[in-house]
C-alpha positions in Angstrom: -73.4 101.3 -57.4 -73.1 104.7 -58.4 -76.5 104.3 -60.7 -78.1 102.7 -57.9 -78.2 106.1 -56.4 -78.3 108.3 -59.0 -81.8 106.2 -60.0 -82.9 106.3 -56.3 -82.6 110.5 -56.0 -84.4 110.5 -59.5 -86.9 108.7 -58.4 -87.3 110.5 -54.7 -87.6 113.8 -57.0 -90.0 112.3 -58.9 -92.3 111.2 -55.9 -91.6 114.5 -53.8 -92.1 116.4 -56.8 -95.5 114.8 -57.7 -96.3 114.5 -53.8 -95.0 118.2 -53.3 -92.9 117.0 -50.5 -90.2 119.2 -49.1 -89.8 122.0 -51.7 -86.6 122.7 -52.4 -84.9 119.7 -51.3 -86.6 117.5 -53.6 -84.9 119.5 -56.4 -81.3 119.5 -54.6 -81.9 115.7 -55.0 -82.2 116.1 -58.9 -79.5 118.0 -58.8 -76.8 116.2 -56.7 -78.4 113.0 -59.2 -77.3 115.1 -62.1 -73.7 115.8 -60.6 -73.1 112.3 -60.1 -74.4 111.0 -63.8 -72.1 113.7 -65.3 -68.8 112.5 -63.0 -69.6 109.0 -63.8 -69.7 109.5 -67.4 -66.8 111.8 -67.5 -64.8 110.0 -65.1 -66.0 106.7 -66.8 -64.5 107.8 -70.1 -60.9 108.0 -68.5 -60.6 104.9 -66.9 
């Protein structure tokens, strides 16, 4: 589930970013995408 939505932000940066859609948001999206990948990995490697 969790790369269900980290791939759907990546990909809404990637068409805001190419559309120049929304400015800054677009690149909170990457970044909120980032912050999940690193917790699932690292919280990933505990279980």
């Amino acid at each position: 589930m969790i790369w269900s939505v980290i791939v759907l932000l990546i990909v809404l940066w990637a068409l805001g970013f190419g559309f120049h859609i929304a400015g800054g948001l677009i690149h909170l999206l990457l970044v909120i995408a980032l912050i999940a990948l690193i917790f699932n990995l690292v919280a990933g490697r505990r279980r």
